[in-house]
N, C-alpha and C positions, 0 to 999 in steps of 0.2 A: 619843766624849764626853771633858772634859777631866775628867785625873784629880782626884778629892773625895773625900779618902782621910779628913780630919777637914775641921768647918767652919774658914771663913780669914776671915771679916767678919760682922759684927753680921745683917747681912740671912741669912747660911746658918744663923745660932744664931736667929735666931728664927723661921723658917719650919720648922726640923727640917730644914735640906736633906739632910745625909749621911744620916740616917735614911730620907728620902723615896727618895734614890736608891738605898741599899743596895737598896732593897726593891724596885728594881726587876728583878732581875737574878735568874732563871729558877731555881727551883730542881735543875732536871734540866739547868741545861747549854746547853739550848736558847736560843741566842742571841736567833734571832727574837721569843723567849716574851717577853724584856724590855720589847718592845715592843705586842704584845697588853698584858701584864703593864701595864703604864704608862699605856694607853690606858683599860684598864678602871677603873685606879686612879680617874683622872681621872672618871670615872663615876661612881664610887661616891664622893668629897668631893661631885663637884654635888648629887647627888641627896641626900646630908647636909647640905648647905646650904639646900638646899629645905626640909627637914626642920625646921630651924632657924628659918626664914622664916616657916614657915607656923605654927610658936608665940612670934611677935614680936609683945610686944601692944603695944608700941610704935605710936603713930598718925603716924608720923615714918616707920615704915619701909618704907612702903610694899606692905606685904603679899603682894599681889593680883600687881602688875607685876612685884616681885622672884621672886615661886616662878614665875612664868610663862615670866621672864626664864634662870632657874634651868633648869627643864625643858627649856626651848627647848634649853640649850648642853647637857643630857647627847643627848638626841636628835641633835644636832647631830656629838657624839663618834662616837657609836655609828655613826652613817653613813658618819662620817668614817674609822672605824677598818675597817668594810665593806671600804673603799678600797683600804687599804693592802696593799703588794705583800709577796707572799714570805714570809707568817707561816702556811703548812703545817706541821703539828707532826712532828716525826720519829716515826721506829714505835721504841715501846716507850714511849711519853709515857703518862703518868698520865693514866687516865680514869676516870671517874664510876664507881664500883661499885656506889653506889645513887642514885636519883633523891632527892635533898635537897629537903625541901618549901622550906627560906626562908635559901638559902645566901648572898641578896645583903642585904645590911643598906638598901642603897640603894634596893633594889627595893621593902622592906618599906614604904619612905614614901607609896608610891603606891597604898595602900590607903584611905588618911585623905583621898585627895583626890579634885576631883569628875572624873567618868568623862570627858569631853572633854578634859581636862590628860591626865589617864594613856595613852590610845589612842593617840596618836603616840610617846610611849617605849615600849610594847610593841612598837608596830609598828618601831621600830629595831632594838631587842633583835633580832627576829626578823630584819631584813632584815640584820643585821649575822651573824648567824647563817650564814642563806642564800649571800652573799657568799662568808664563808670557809670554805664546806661542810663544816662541821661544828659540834657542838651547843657554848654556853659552860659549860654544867651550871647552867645559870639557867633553865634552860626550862619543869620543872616550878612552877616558884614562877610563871613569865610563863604559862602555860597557865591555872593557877589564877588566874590576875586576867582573861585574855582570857576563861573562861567566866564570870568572875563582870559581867562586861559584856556577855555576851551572845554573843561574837566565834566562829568557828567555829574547831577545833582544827586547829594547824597540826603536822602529822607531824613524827615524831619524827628526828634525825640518826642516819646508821648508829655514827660514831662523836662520844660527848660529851665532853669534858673535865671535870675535877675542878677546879670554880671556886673553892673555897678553896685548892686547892693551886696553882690558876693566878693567883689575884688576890692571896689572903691578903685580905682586905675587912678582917677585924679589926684587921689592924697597923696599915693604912693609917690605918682612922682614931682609932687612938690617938698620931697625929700632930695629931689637934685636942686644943689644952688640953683640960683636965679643968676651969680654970678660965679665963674669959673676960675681959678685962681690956677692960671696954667694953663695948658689945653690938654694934660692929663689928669687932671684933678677929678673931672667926673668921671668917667673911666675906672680912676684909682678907687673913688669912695664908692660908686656902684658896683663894684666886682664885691666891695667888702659887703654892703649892704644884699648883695644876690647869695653871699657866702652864710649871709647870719642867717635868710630865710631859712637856707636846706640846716645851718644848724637846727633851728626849730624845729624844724622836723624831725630829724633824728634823735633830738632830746626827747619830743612828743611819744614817738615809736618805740625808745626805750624804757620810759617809766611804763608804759601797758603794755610790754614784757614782761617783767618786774613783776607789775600786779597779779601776771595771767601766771607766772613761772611760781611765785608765792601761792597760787591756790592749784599748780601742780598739773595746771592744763598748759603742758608742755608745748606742743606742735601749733599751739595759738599762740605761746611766744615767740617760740623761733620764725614767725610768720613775721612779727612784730621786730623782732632783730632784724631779719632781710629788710624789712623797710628801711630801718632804718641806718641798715649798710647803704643800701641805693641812698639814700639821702645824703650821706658822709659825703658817696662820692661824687654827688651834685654839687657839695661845697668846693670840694677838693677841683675838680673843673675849671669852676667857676674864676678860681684866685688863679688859674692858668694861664689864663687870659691878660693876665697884665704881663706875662712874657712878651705881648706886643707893642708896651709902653717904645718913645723915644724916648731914651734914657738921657739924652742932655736937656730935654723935657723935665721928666720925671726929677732929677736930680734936686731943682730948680723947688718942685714942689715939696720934697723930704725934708729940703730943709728947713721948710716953712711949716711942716710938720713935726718940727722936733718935740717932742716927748708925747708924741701919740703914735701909737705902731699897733699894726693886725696882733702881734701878742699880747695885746690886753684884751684880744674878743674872750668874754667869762664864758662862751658859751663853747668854745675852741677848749679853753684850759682846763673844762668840768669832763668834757670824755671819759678821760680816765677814770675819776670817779662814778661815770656812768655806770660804763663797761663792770666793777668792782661792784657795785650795786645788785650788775643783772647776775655775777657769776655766785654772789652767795644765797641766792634760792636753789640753785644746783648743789654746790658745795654741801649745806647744811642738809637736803636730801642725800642724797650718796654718804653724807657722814651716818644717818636715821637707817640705810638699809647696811652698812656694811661695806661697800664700796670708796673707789676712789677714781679719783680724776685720771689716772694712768689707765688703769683697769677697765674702764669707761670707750678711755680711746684706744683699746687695745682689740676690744671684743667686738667682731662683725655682725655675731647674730644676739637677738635678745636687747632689751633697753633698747629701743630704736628711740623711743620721744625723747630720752634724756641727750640721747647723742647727737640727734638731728638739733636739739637746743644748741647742744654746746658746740654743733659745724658751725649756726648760724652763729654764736657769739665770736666762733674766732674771724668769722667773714666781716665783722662789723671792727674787731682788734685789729685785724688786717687792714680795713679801709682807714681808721683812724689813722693808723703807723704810717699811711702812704699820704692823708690828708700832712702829717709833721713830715715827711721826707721832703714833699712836694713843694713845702714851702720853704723848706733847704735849698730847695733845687733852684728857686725862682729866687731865691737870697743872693744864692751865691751867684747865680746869671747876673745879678743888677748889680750887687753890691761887690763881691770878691769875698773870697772866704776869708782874708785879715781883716774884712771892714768889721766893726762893730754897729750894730742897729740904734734905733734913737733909744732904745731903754738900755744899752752899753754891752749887750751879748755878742759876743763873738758868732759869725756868721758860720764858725763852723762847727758851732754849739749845740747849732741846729741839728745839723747829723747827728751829733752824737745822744740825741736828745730821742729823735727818732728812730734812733736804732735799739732803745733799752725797749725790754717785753712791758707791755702795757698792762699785759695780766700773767704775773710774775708766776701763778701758781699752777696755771699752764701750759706756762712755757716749761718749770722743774717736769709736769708729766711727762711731755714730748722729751726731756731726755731719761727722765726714767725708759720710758720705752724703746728709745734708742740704745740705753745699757742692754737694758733686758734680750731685749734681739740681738746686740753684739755676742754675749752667750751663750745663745737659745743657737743658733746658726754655727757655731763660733766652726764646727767641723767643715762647714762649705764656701769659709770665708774668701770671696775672692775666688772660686770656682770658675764661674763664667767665664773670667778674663785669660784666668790662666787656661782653657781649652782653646780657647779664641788664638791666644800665642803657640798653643801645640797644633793648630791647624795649618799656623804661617811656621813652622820647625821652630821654635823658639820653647826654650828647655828650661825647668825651674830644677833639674836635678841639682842636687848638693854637689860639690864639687869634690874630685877623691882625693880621701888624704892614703898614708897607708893604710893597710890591713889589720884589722882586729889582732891584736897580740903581738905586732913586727916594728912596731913606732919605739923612740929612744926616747922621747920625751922622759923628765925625770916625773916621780910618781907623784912624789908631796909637792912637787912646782904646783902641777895639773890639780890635786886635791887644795891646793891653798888659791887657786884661781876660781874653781869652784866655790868656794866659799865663798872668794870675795864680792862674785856674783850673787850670792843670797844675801849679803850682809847689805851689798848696796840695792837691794832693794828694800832691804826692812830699814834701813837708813834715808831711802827718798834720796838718792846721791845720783840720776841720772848720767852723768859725767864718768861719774866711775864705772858703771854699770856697761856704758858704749864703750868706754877703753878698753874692754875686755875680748870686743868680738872683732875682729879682722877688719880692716877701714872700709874696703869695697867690698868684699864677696860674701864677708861673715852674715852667716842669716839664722831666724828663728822661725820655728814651726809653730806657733802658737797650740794648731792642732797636727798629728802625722799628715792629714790632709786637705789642712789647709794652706793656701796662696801664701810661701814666706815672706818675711820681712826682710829685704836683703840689702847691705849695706849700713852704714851708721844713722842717715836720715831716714831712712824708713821706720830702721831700729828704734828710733828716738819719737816717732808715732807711736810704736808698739809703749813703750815705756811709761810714757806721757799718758796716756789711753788708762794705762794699771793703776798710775798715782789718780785719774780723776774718780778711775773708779770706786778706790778704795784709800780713804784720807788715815786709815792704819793699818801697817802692816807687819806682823810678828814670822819670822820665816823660821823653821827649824828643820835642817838636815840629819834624819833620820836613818841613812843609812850613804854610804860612799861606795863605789867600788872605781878601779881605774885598771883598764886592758889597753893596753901600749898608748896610742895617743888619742884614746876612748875613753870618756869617763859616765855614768850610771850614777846619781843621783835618787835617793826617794826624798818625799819631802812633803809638810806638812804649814798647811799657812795658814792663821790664825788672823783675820781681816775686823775690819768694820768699814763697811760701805758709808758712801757720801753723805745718805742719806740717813744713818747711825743703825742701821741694819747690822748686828754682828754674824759671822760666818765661818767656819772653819770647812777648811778642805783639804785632801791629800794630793799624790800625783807623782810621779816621775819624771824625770829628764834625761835625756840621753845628748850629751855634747862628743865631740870632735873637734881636735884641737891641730892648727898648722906646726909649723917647722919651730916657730918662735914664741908657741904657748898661745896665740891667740885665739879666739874662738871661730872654730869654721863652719860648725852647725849646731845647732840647740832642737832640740823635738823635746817638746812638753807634753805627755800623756796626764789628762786628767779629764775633768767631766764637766763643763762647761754650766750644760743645763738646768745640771743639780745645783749650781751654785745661783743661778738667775731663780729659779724656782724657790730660793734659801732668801734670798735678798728682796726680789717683790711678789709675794703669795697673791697680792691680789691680781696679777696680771696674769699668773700663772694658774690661776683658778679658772 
């Protein structure tokens, strides 16, 4: 976690951040405990917020959904926290000396509510219990509510922990004002305060990936990444929750909050250099054997520890980009996408912010390997579909022009269209390239048997697809020939891929031309695979 030694922005002075996280950090030492410690904290504001909810006499604030809303997400922790790896207490850890009848303040709220809400947070409590085999020292207060519904007693752990001295429940939530400024204010600053705990966590989770991906005990980091994905998405939740603000409430508050906003959580805005932290012990490996990040995610068998890392990093890249969308999403519900936030970003900034790859060098393999299978297949392109339509009679034949040798077209018209075809593509002229083939019916064969291109927009797929693949292209017509309104083509193109791969390949085309010179079918004969195989060796290995 990055260090927060006093607050540095408006948003850490009003959420209490330094205070939040001091209190996360073990008092016996126990590192892992900071994260039990965090996780439960996170419990105990939800279940204070239900509390809260459930005396709003407010007809605005939706009562009913919000404590529902409420419960769901500590339930939800508590499962979540089940999960998590590596949090065995050491021996000599503080445990329960005596069974405390009502050691959770959170817990106590679950008394006032009706018995169908409370039975699934019991039953976490417990299963989160069961999980990390052993007791939180909440168990007597959860036993006394399980018998008070009826529920049958679940045995006791051989060893409990001391939940005050493990949670602290009181400090934590003498992080909610004393006074509310609003009646969404706590709500507002405890969602953000439930959001920073699971950040911690996930920070926590990623630096002992890190550590474990650095000494190359793979499948113990990607253990350490899974955590820390389920933790993302505990934050990402969590901030969900203020979609139940009344917003002529909330308004009220923003503006008395100006120049403090959830984007200045440092622990939100460090992700990304998480995420870059965890990918260069992979990267600098696969650079040491020869390998690459494409080739990696390309190959089913073999390398399993490195690939299972790098499933888990994109699970975690993934949760992050949906924690940024998510908060797009709850932007723009509140505010409108012309509003501007109180640091002045445009609310629809936000998207575009969440849409960029977080790990840029992963996202280039994923289309590497998309090229490469464009090629590798390139003969069965589109197969499925077109059987699928010759089942319902629907016909991909070329359409007939004349007969080979019986067409009037002029010779050098047809061989000067031809050309103009190669030129505009070693030119990058799209434009010109589409004005050549027939508006509606004209199509290309990429392969003889593959699905053609038919029409100008599809066409214009096809074309599009060539310039991305290859950012140069040298074309030379090596031989012509022209039988009535049939022209023959050989031809030779001299490329460099995206990615500065140089390539040369040969090929033939066979075109067919309408009444008016325009193109009515192209068939490309060349060798697809050879050229993928030419351009990523290591995928192709």
């Amino acid at each position: 976690m990055p260090s927060r030694q006093q607050p540095t922005n408006p948003y850490e002075y009003y959420i209490r951040l330094h205070d939040l996280v001091s209190g996360f950090t073990h008092p016996d030492g126990w590192r892992e405990g900071s994260l039990l410690r965090a996780a439960l904290q996170s419990v105990e504001l939800t279940l204070h917020c239900a509390a809260e909810a459930y005396d709003d006499p407010r007809p605005s604030s939706f009562t009913e959904p919000r404590v529902q809303r409420l419960l769901d997400m500590a339930e939800d922790h508590l499962r979540a926290l089940g999960r998590l790896p590596g949090l065995t207490p050491p021996p000599g850890m503080a445990v329960a000396r005596t069974a405390e009848d009502r050691p959770s303040p959170g817990l106590a709220v679950l008394d006032r509510l009706p018995d169908e809400q409370v039975r699934p947070v019991l039953d976490a409590f417990t299963q989160a219990a069961d999980r990390l085999g052993y007791g939180l020292g909440v168990e007597h207060q959860v036993e006394a509510a399980r018998t008070r519904l009826g529920l049958p007693a679940h045995p006791p752990k051989a060893v409990t922990l001391d939940y005050r001295h493990l949670v602290a429940p009181e400090d934590v939530l003498r992080l909610v004002s004393p006074v509310a400024d609003g009646p969404e204010d706590h709500l507002f600053a405890s969602a953000h305060q439930i959001t920073e705990c699971w950040l911690h966590i996930a920070h926590a989770y990623v630096d002992a990936a890190v550590e474990a991906a650095e000494e190359q005990r793979w499948e113990n980091a990607a253990g350490e990444l899974r955590a820390a994905a389920s933790a993302v998405d505990r934050a990402s939740v969590s901030g969900q929750v203020l979609e139940l603000m009344d917003l002529a409430d909330y308004h009220r508050l923003r503006v008395h909050l100006r120049d403090g906003s959830g984007a200045q959580s440092r622990a939100a805005r460090e992700l990304p250099r998480k995420l870059q932290a965890a990918l260069r012990p992979l990267t600098k490996s696969l650079t040491e054997t020869g390998a690459t990040l494409a080739g990696l995610i390309a190959h089913r068998a073999g390398d399993t520890a490195r690939r299972n890392y790098l499933t888990a990093l994109k699970l975690l890249s993934a949760g992050c980009q949906n924690f940024l969308f998510e908060h797009y999403l709850l932007a723009l519900g509140v505010l409108g996408s012309r509003s501007t936030g109180t640091l002045g970003y445009e609310v629809a900034a936000l998207a575009k912010r969440a849409a960029q790859p977080l790990l840029p060098e992963v996202n280039e393999a994923h289309h590497d390997l998309v090229q490469y299978t464009n090629l590798q297949y390139a003969a069965d392109a589109g197969s499925l579909i077109t059987r699928r339509e010759a089942e319902a009679g629907v016909s991909h034949a070329p359409r007939p022009t004349t007969a080979p040798g019986t067409g009037t077209a002029d010779e050098d018209a047809l061989k000067a269209r031809v050309r103009t075809y190669f030129r505009a593509i070693e030119e990058r002229a799209p434009d010109t390239w589409l004005a050549l083939f027939d508006a509606e019916h004209g199509r290309l064969y990429d392969q003889p048997t593959a699905r053609p291109f038919v029409g100008r927009d599809h066409l214009k797929v096809f074309i599009s697809a060539m310039f991305d693949t290859f950012h140069e292209l040298s074309t030379e017509v090596t031989g012509l020939t022209v039988d009535g309104d049939r022209a023959t083509a050989h031809w030779t193109v001299r490329a460099v891929g995206y990615q500065g791969a140089p390539v040369t390949y040969s090929g033939r085309e066979e075109f067919s031309f309408t009444e008016d010179a325009s193109i009515a079918t192209a068939v490309v004969h060349w060798s697809p695979p050879e050229v993928a195989a030419r351009l990523w060796p290591d995928i192709a290995a």
